[in-house]
C-alpha positions as CSV (number, residue, x, y, z in Angstrom):
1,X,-16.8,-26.3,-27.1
2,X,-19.4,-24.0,-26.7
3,X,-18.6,-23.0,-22.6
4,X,-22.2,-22.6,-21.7
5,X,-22.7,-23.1,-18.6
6,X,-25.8,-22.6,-16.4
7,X,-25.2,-23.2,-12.9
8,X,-28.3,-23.7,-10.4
9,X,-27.8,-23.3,-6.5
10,X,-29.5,-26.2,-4.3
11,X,-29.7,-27.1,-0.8
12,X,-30.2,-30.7,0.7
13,X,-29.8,-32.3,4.1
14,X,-27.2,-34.0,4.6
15,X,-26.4,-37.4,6.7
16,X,-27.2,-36.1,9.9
17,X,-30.0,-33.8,8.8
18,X,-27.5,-30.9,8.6
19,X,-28.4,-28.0,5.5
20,X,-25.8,-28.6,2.5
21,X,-25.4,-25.7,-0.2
22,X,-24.5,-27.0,-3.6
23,X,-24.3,-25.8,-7.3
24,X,-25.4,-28.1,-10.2
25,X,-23.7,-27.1,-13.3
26,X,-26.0,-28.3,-16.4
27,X,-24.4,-28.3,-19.6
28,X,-26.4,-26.4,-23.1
29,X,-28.0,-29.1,-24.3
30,X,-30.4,-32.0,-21.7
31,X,-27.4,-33.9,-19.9
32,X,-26.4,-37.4,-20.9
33,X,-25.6,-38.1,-17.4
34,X,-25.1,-36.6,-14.1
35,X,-22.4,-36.6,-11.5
36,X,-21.3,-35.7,-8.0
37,X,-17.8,-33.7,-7.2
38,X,-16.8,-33.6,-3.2
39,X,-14.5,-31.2,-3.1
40,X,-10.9,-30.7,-1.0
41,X,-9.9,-30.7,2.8
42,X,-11.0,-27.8,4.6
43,X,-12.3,-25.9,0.9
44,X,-16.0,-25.6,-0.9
45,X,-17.5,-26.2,-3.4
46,X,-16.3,-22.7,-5.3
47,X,-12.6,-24.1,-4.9
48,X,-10.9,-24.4,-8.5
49,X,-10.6,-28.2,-8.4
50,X,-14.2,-28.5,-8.0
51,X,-15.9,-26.0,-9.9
52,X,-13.4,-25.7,-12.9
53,X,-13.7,-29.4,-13.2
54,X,-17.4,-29.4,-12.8
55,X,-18.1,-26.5,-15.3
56,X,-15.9,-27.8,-17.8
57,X,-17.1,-31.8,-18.1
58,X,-20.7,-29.5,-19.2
59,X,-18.6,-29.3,-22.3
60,X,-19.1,-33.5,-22.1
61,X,-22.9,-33.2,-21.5
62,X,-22.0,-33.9,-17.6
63,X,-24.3,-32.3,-15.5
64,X,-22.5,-32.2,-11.9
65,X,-23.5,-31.5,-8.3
66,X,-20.7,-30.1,-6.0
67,X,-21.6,-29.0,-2.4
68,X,-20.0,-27.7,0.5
69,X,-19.7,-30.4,3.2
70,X,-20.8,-29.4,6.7
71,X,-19.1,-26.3,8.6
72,X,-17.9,-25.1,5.6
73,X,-18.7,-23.2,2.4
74,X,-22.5,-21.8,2.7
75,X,-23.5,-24.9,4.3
76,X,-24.9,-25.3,8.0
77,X,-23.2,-27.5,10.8
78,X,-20.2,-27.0,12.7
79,X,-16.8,-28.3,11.4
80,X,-15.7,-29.8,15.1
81,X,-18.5,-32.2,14.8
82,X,-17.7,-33.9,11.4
83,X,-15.7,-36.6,10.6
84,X,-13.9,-38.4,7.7
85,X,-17.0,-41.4,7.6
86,X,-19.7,-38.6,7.5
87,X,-18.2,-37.2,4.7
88,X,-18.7,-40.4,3.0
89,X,-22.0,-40.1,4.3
90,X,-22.7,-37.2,3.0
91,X,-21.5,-37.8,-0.3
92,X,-24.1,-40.7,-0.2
93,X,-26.5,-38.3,1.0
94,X,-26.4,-36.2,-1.9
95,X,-26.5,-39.4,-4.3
96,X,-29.9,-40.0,-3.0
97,X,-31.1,-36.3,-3.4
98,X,-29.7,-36.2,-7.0
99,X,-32.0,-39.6,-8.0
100,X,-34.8,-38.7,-5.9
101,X,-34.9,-35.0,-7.8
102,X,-33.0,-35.6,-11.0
103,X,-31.4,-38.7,-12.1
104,X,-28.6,-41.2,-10.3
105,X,-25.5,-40.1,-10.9
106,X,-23.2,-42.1,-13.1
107,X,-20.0,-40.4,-11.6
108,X,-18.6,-39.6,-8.9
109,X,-15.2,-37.6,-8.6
110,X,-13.4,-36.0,-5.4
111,X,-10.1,-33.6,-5.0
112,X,-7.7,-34.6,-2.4
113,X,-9.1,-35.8,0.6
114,X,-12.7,-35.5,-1.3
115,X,-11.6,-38.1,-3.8
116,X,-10.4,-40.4,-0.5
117,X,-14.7,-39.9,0.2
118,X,-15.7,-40.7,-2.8
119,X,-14.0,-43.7,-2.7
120,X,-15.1,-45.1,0.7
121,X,-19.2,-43.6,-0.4
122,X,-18.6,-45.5,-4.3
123,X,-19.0,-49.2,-2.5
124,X,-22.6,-48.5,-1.1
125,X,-24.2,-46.5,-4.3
126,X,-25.7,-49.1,-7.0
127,X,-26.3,-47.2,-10.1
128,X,-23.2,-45.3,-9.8
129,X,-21.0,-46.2,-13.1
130,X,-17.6,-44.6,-12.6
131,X,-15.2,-43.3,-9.8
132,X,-12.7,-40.5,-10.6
133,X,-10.1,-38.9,-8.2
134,X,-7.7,-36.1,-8.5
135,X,-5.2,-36.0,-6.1
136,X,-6.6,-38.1,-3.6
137,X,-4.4,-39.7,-0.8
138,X,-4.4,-43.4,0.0
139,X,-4.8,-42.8,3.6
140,X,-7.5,-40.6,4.5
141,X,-5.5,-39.3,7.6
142,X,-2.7,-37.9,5.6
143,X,-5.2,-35.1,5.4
144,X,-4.0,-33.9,9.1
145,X,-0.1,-35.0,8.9
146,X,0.4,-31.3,8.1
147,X,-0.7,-30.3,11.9
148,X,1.3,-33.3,13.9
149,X,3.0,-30.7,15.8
150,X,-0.7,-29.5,16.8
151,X,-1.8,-33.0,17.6
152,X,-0.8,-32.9,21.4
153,X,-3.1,-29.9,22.0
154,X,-5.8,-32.7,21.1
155,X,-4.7,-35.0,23.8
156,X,-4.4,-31.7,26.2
157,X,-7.9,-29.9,25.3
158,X,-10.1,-32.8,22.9
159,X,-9.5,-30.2,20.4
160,X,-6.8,-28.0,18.4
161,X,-7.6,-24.7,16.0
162,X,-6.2,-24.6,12.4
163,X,-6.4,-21.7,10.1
164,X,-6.7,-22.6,6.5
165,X,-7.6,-20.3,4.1
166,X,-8.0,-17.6,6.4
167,X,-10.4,-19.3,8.2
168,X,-10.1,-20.8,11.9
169,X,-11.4,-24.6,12.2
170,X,-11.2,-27.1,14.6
171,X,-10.2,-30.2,14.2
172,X,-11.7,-32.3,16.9
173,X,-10.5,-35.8,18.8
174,X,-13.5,-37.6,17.3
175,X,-12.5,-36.3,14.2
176,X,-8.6,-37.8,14.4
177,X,-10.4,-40.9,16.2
178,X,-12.5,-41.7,12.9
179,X,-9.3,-41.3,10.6
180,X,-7.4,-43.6,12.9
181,X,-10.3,-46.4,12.6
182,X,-10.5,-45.8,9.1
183,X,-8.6,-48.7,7.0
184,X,-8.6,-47.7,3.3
185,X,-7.3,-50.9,2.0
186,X,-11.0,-52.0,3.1
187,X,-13.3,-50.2,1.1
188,X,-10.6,-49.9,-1.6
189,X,-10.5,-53.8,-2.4
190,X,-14.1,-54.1,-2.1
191,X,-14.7,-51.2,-4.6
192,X,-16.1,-52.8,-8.2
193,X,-16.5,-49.4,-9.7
194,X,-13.9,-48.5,-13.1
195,X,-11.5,-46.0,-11.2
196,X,-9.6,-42.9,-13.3
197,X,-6.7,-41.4,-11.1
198,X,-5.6,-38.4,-11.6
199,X,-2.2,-36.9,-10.0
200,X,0.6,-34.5,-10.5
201,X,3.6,-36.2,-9.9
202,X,5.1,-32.7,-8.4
203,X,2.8,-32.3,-6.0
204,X,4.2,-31.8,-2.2
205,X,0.5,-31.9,-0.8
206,X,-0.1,-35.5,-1.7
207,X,3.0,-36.9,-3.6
208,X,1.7,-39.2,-5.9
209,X,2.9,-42.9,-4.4
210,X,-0.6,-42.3,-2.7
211,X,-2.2,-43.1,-6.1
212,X,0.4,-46.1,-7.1
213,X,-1.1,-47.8,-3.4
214,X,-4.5,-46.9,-4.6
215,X,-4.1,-48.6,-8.1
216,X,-2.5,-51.2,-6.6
217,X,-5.0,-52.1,-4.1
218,X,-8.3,-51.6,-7.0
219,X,-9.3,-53.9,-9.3
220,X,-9.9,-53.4,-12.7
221,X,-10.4,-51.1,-14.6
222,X,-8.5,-49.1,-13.5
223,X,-6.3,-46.1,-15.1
224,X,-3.6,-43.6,-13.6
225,X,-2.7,-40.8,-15.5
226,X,0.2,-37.8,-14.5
227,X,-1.6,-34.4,-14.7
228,X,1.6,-32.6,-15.6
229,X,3.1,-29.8,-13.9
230,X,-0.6,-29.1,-11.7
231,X,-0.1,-28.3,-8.2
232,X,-2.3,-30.0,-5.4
233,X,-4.7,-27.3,-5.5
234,X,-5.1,-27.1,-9.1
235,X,-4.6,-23.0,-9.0
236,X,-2.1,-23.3,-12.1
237,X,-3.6,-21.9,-15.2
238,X,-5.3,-24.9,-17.4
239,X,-4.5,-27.6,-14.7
240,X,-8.4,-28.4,-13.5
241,X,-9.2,-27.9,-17.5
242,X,-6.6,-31.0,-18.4
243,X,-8.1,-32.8,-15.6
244,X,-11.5,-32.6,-16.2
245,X,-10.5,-33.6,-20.0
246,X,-9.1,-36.6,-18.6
247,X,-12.0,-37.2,-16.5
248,X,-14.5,-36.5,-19.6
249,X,-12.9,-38.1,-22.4
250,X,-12.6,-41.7,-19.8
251,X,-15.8,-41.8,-18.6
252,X,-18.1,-41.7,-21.7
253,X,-17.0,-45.4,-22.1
254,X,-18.2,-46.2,-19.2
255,X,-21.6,-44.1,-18.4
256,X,-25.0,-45.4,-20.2
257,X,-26.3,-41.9,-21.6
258,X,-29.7,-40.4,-20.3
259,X,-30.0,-38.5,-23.7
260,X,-28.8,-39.6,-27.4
261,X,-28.8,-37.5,-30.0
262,X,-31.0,-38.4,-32.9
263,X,-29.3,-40.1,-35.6
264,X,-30.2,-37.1,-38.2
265,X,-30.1,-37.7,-42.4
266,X,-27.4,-35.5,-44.3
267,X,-28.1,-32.1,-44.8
268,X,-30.7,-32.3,-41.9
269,X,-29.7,-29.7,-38.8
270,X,-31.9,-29.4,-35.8
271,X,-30.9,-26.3,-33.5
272,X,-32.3,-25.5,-30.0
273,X,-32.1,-23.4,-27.0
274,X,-28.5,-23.8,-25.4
275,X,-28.6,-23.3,-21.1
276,X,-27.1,-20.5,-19.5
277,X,-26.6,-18.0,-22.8
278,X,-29.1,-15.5,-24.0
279,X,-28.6,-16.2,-27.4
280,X,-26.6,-19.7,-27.4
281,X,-27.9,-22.4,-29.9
282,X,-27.0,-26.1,-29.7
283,X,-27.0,-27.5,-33.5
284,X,-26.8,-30.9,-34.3
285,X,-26.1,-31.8,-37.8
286,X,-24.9,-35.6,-38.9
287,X,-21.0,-35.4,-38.0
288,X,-21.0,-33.3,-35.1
289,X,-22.9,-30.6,-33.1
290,X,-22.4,-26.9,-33.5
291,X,-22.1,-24.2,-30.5
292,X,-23.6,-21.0,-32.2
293,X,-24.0,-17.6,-30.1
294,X,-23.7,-14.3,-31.2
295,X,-21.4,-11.9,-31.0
296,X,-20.7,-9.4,-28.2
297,X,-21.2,-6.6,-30.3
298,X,-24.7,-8.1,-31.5
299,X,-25.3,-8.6,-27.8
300,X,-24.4,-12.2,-27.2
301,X,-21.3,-13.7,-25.1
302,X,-19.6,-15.1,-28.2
303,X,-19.2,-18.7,-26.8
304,X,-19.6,-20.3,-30.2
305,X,-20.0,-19.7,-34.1
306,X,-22.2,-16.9,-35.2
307,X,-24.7,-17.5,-37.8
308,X,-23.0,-15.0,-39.8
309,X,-19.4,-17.2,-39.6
310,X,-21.2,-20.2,-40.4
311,X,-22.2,-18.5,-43.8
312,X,-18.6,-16.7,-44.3
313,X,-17.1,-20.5,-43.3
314,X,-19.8,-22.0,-45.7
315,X,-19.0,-20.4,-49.3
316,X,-15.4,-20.1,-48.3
317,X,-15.7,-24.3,-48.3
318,X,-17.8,-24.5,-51.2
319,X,-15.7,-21.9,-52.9
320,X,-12.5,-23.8,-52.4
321,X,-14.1,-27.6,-53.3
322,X,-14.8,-25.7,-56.6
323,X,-11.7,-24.8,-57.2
324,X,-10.4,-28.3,-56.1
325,X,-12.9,-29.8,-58.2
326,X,-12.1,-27.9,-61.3
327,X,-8.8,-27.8,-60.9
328,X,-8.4,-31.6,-60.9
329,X,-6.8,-32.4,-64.1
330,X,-3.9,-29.5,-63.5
331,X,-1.0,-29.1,-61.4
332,X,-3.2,-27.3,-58.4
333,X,-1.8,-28.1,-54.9
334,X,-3.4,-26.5,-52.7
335,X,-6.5,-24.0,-52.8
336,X,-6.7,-21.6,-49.7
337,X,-9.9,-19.2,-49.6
338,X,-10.3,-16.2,-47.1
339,X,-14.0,-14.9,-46.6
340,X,-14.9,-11.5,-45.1
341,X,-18.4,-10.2,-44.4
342,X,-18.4,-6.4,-44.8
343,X,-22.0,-5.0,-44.4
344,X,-25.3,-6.2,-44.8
345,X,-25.2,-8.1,-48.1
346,X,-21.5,-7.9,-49.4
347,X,-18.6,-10.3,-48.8
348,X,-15.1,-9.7,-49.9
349,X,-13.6,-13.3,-50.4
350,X,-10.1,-13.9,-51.7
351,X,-8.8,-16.9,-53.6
352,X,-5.2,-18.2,-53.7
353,X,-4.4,-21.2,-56.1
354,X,-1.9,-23.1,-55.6
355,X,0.7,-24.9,-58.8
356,X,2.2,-24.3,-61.4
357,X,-1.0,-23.1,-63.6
358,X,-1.0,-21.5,-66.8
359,X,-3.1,-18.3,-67.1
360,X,-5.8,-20.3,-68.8
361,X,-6.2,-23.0,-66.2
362,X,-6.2,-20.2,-63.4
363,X,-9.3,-18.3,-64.9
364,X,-10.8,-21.6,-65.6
365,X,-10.4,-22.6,-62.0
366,X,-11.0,-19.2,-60.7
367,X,-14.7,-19.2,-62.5
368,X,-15.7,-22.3,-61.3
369,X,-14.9,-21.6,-57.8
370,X,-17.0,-18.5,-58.2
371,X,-19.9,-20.5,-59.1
372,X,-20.7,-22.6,-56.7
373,X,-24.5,-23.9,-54.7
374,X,-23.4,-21.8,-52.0
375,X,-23.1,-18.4,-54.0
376,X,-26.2,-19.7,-55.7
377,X,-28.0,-19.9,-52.5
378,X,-26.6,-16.4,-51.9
379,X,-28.1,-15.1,-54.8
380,X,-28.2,-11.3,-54.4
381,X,-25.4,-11.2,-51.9
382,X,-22.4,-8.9,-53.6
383,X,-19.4,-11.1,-53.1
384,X,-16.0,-8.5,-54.2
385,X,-13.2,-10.8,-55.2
386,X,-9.5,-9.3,-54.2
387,X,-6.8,-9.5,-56.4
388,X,-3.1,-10.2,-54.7
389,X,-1.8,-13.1,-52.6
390,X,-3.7,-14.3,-49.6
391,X,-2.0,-13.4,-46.6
């Protein structure tokens, strides 16, 4: 995967006409679809739940959206005046601003209480394909258990201040009033949209019956799937990586792609301009695409093949299909070739046969696998063949 990633700052109002800041990450090549991400409980859009996952489904063609909700992040509004059911709002909000300006999103995922959001907002938004969660809990109000012993300032003073993150917030009576009138089981057994769940089953944010009640409550389809060892925040090294693989690899059964590759003949490669890399080329050939960059020292990021790999990978392939080839009618196991570009025109290349060979068979293999289209091709190229074992 190529890792190219060009991510594009927006702003759009939001439910109640409030400014939203949000980041579209847009994968190299023209996304096959487009998605939302509403992010965690008091967090942003630059948490590691949200824009790991976001940056890496690029790596699926996914373009995503993820935005700070109001109050907090870059975006405008006060925290004390939002609620749980303006989230969802909001989340609808930015649905509309995605089709309006790009294209309906297919997916929509949220972390923790984000994902509760998502699910509430999935019901209302027709084109949407697929719902995806990571850590969500099944009752939206779990988000506030944590400050209980705060609650009866709430009562006493119609608000109470919580630091998260470093950051004072208040949590307001209308705000505890809307999770009490929420009923998930409501929107949940309406929802027709497939559902992924994802969920640690060690986490001690959100322990992970909340996702049992959830599947239980869906219909199908429906998936649950442990995201081992993450922790509710997804800070663990390679946690929101295995999570937006999850996400990624689920989805494209269920999303009707914006873009399809063309259906290219053998030995036909088209190559274009990949997003967010100087020098990053998207290459489609017939079984697959090709991430190509160059290399730091030649001025690129090295987030893919360089052209001059592809050519050391290329008559190290043809070199040892040669040698397969000729050695057919022999005892040759196995034929392991190691290519190295040295300067400008000269390769050093070694060749290690495998079997029980006789010294006439070896040669006879050896010259074949020295003769090959590729070397053809490289006509003029010096190409040193080391004697020895390859290492």
């Amino acid at each position: 995967m190529l890792g190219s990633v060009q991510s594009v700052n927006v702003s759009f109002a939001s439910s109640a006409g409030v400014k939203l800041a949000g980041t579209i990450d847009f994968p190299a090549t023209e996304p096959v679809a487009y998605a939302i991400f509403a992010h965690c409980f008091a967090g942003s859009r630059h948490t590691p739940g949200a824009s790991r996952i976001s940056k890496r489904l690029t790596d699926y063609g996914i373009a995503t959206l993820r935005f700070d909700f109001p109050g907090l992040g870059q975006s405008g509004g006060d925290f004390a005046d939002t609620s749980f059911s303006q989230n969802a709002d909001d989340i609808c909000a930015a649905y509309e601003w995605m089709t309006q300006n790009y294209a309906a999103p297919q997916l929509l995922m949220g972390h923790s209480l984000g994902g509760a959001a998502a699910l509430k907002a999935a019901g209302s938004l027709r084109k949407l394909k697929a719902v995806a969660t990571v850590g969500a809990p099944f009752d939206p109000a779990h988000s506030v258990l944590h400050y209980a012993d705060k609650i009866s300032e709430v009562d006493a003073n119609g608000e109470v201040t919580v630091t998260l993150g470093g950051r004072d917030l208040v949590i307001s009576r209308a705000f505890l009033e809307d999770l009490a009138d929420t009923n998930p089981e409501v929107y949940l057994r309406k929802m027709r949209k497939p559902l992924m769940l994802v969920h640690s089953p060690i986490d001690q944010t959100v322990g992970i019956d909340n996702a049992q009640t959830i599947f239980q409550l869906t219909r199908y389809s429906k998936s649950l799937v442990s995201l081992d060892k993450a922790d509710h925040l997804l800070t663990r090294e390679g946690a929101a990586t295995r999570a937006a693989d999850i996400i990624g690899n689920w989805v494209q059964y269920h999303i009707d792609p914006a873009w399809v590759p063309v259906r290219l003949a053998e030995n036909h490669v088209i190559a274009e301009s990949a997003r967010g890399l100087r020098y990053g080329v998207a290459a489609q050939t017939r079984h697959g695409d090709l991430k190509i960059d160059r290399t730091r020292a030649d001025g690129g990021k090295g987030r893919g093949h360089s052209a001059m790999e592809l050519i050391e990978a290329a008559l190290a392939a043809a070199t040892t299909q040669a040698a397969k080839e000729a050695g057919r009618k022999t005892t040759l196991r196995d034929v392991r070739v190691s290519v190295v570009h040295v300067h400008n025109r000269t390769f050093q290349r070694h060749i290690h046969l495998d079997g029980e060979l006789s010294d006439d068979e070896r040669q006879a293999i050896l010259s074949a696998a020295r003769a090959s289209d590729i070397e053809e091709l490289l006509d003029g190229a010096t190409i040193v063949d080391l004697n020895g074992e390859l290492g």
